[in-house]
N, C-alpha and C positions, 0 to 999 in steps of 0.2 A: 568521453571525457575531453572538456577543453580548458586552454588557462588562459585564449583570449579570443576575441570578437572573430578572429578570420577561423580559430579552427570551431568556434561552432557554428560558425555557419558552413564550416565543409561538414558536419558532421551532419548539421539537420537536414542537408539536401540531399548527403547519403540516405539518409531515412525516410524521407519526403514531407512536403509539407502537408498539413499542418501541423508543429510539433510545438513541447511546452520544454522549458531552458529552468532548470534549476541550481541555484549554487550547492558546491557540495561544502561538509563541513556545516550545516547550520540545522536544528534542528527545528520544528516548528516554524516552516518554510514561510505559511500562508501570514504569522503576526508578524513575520519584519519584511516583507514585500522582494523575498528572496526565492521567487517562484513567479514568473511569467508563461503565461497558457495561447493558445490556438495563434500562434506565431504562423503566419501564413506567406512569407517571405524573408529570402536573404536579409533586406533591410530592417524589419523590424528585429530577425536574431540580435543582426548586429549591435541594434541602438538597444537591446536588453541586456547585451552583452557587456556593454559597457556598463549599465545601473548595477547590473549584479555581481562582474567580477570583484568593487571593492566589499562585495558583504560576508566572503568565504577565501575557500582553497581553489576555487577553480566553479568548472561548471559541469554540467550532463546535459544531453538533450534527447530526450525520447519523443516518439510519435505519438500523436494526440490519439485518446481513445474515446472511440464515439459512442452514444447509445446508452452511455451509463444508465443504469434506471437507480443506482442506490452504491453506498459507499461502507465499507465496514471495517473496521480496526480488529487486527487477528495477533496478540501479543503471548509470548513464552516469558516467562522467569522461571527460575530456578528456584525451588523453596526446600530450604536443606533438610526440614522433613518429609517432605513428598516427591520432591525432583521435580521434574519438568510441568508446567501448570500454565493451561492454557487459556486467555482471555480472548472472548468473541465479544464484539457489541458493534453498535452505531459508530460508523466511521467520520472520518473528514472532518470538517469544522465543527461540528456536531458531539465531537466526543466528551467535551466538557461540558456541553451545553446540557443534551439528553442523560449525559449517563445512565447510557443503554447498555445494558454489560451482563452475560454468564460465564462461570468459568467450569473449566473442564480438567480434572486430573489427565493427564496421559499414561499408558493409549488410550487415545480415545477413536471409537470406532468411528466409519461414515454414518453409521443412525444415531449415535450418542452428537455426534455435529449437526446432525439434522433437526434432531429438536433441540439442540441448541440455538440456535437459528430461529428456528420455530416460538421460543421461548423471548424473542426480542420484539419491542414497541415496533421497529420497524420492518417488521416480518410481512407485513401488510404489503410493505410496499415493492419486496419483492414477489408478491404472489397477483399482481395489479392493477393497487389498488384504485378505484375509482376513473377504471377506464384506462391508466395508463399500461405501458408494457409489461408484460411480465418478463423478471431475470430471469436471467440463465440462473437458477438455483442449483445444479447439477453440476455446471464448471466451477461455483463459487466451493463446495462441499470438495470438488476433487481438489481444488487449489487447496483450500486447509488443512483437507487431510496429505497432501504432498507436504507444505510446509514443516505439519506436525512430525511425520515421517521424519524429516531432514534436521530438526531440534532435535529426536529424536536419536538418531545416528550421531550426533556430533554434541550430546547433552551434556557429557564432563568440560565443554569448553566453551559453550554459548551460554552465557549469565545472563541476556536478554535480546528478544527479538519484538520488533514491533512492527508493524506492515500497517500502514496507517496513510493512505486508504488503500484498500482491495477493493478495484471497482468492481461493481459485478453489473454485467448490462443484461440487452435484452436477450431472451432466449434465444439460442444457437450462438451470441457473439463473443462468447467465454466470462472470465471474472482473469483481470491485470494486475501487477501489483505496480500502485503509481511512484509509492516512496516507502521504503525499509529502512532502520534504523537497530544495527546489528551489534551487541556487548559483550565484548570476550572475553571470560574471567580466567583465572589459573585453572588449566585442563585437571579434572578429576578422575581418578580411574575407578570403575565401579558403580 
């Protein structure tokens, strides 16, 4: 976390280059240019440090993640007659575009997430398609299912979670969560 040009750039060089600088506090990063990527020095944090600090609360800066082969949007609400309810689809910029989407009551097992997955347009492209990589479809399943887990444990007080995107790259290189977007309602007991 910074709240100006010097401490994120002590922060991205803690991390190493090359890292991506987001404001906090804004949702939907990529429509108002509140998200800068593959920052490859001090200077340029700096000079992004300063477009982005007036557009939020401050900033974050994590380390670029490489290899991506696909992006997925993994979302929990809370539906007061079924409880916790879990949305998989096409992630990233793409989420309004494709409206690529299954949903999953919770628990939902690792094979009820697999073919959930399974069940999406761009299912293809993590299994790789047309020559390109194949994901890590195996880290991207453990990621969801830990998420789900963790909605799961703390469901009388999370109203919404959305993880938008969960990279999932090539195989052996895991599945990240790039940005979450977390809503806490009045805790429920039961």
């Amino acid at each position: 976390r910074a709240s100006n040009a010097v401490e994120a750039v002590i922060a991205s060089m803690a991390l190493g280059f090359p890292v991506a600088l987001k404001t906090l506090g804004v949702t939907h990063k990529s429509e108002v240019g509140a998200v800068r990527l593959n920052l490859k020095d001090a200077e340029s944090v700096s000079n992004a440090a300063h477009d982005l600090l007036p557009l939020g609360t401050g900033l974050y800066a994590e380390r670029m993640v490489r290899d991506g082969v696909a992006e997925l949007i993994v979302g929990f609400t809370r539906d007061p007659m079924f409880g916790a309810v879990m949305t998989l689809g096409t992630g990233g910029v793409l989420v309004e575009l494709l409206r690529d989407s299954v949903t999953l009551m919770l628990p939902a097992t690792r094979d009820d997430i697999e073919a959930a997955l399974r069940g999406l347009k761009l299912y293809p492209l993590l299994e790789g398609y047309r020559g390109r990589p194949k994901a890590d479809v195996q880290a991207a399943i453990d990621a969801i299912a830990g998420i789900a887990d963790f909605v799961q444990k703390n469901e009388g007080e999370i109203e919404e979670l959305d993880i938008n995107p969960l990279i999932v790259c090539a195989e052996g290189k895991g599945a990240w969560i790039a940005d979450a977007l977390l809503v806490l309602g009045e805790k429920k007991n039961g």
